[in-house]
LUMKE-766170 format. One record per residue: residue number from 0; residue in one letter; x, y, z of N, C-alpha, C in turn. Coordinates in steps of 0.001 Angstrom, whole numbers, plus 500000, padded with zeros to 6 digits. Example, Ala and Ser with C-alpha at 12.3 -4.5 7.8 and 13.67 -1.06 7.14 Angstrom:
  nr rest     nx     ny     nz    cax    cay    caz     cx     cy     cz
   0    A 513190 494310 507800 512300 495500 507800 513200 496700 507800
   1    S 512850 497750 507080 513670 498940 507140 512900 500030 507870
//
This chain:
  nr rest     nx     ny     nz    cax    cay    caz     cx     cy     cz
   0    X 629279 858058 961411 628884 856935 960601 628035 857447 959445
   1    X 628365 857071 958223 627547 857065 957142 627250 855687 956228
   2    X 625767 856054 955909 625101 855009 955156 624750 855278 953919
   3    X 624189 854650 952869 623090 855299 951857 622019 855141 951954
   4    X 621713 856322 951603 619815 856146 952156 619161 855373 951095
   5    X 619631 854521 949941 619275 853721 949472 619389 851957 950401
   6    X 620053 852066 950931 619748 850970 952166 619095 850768 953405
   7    X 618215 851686 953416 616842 851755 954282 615847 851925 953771
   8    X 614642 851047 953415 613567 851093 952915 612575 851926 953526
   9    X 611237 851867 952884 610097 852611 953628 609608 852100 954565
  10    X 609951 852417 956119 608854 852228 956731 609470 850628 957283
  11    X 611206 850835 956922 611612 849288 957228 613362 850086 958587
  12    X 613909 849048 958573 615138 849060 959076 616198 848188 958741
  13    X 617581 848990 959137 618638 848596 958451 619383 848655 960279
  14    X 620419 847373 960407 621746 847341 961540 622753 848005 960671
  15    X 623613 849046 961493 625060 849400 961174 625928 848646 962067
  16    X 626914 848295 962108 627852 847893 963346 628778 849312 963386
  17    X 628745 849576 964187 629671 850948 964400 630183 851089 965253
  18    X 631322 851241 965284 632669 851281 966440 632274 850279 967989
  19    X 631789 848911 967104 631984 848144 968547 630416 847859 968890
  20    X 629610 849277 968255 627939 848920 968982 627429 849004 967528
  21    X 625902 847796 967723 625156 847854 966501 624081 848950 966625
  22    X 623435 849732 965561 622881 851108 965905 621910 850932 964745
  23    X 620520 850691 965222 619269 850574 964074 618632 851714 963328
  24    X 618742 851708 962615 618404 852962 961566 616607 852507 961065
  25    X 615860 853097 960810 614478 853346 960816 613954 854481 959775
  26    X 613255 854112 958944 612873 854967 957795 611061 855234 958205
  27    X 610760 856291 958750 609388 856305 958853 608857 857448 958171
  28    X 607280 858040 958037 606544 858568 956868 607315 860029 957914
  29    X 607810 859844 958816 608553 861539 959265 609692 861539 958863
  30    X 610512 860588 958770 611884 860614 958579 612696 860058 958817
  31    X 614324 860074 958655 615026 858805 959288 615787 858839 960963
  32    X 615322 857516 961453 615785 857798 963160 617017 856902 963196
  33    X 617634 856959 963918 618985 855944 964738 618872 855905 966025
  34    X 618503 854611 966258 618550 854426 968098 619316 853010 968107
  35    X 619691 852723 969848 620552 851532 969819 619627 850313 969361
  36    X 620588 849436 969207 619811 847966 968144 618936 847934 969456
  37    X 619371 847487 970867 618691 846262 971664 616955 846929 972310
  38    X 615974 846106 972463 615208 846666 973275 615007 847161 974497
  39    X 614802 847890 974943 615281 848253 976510 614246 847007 977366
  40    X 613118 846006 976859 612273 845836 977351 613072 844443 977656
  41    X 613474 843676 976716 614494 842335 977495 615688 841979 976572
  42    X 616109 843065 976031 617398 843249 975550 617338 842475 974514
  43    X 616037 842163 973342 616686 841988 972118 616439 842929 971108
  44    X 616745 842261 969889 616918 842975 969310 615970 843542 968275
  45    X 616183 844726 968044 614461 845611 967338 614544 845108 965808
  46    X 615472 844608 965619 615858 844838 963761 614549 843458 963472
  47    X 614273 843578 962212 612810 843560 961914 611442 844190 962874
  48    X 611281 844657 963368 610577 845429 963979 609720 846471 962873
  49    X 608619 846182 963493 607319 847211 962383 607425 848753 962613
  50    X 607797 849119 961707 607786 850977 961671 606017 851171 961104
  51    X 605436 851965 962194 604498 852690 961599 604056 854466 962054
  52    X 603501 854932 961151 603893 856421 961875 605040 857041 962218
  53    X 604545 856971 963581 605545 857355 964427 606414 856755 965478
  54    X 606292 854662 965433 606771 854370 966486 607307 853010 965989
  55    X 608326 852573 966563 608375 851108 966064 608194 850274 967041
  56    X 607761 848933 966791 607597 847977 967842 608374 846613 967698
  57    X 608527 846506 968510 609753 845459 968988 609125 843989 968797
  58    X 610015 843213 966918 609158 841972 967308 608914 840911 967444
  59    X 609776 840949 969167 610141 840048 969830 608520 839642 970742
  60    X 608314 841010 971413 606695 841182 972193 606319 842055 972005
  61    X 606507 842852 971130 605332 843957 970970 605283 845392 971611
  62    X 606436 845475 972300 606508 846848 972845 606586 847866 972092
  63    X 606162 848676 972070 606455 850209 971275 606703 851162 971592
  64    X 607559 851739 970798 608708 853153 971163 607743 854365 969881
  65    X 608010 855254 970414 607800 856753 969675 609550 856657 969257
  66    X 609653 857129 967934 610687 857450 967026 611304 858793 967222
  67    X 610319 860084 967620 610869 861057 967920 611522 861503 968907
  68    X 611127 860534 970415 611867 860675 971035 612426 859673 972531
  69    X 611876 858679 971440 612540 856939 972658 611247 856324 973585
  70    X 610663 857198 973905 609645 857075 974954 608638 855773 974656
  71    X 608910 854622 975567 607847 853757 976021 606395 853920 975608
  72    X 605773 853391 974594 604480 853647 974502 603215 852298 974926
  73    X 604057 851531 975790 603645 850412 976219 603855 850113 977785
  74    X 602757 849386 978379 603185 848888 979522 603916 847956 979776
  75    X 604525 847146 978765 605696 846082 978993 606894 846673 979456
  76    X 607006 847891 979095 608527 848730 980109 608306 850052 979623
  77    X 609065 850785 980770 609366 852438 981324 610451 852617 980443
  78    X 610928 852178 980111 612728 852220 979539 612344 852889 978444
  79    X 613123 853641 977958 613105 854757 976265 614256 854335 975769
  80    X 614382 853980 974017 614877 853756 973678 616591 854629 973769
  81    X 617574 854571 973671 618712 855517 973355 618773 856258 972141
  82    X 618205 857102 971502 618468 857913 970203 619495 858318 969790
  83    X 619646 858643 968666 621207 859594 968333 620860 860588 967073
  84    X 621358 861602 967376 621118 862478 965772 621538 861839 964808
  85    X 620477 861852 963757 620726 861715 962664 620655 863183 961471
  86    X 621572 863303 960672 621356 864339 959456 621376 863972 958180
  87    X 620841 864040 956933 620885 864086 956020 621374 864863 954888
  88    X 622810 864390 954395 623625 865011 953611 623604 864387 952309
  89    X 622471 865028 951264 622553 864074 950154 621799 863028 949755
  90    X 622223 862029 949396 622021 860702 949434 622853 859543 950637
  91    X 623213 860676 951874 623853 859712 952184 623104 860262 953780
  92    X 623075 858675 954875 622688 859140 956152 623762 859716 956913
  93    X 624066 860562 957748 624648 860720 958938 624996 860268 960419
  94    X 624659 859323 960978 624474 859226 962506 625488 859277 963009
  95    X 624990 860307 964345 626179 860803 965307 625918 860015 966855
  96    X 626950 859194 966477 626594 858114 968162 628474 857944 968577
//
């Protein structure tokens, strides 16, 4: 899947629909992430969700994920997000899901 990295803002998020699953893309002050849309915490969905740093939070209730690598940074759930590589070719995103 490719995007333009002109359709992810700073510090915001963009949905792809891609082959069947939607896959949230995330622009933070480290870089750009792709994990699955839903929350692992009651299965909705992250898109508007606050990017800061390093984590976004879900905002439905407030749970928060680390960006680098899925992990629960909340006691509302154990669950880690699903990640996928992302690369940067250009002006354009990569994600490999």
């Amino acid at each position: 899947m490719r995007i333009s990295l002109a359709q992810l803002p700073a510090n915001g998020t963009h949905i792809v629909d891609y082959d069947g699953r939607r896959v949230l893309l995330c622009r933070s002050p480290k870089g750009i992430h792709a994990m699955a849309e839903m929350c692992p915490h009651q299965k909705l969905s992250l898109d508007g969700g606050r990017v800061r740093g390093d984590f976004i939070m879900c905002p439905h209730h407030g749970a928060r994920f680390n960006l680098e690598d899925g992990r629960s940074l909340s006691p509302l759930t154990t669950n880690s997000l699903t990640l996928y590589p992302v690369r940067i070719d250009g002006d354009m995103i990569e994600v490999d899901c």
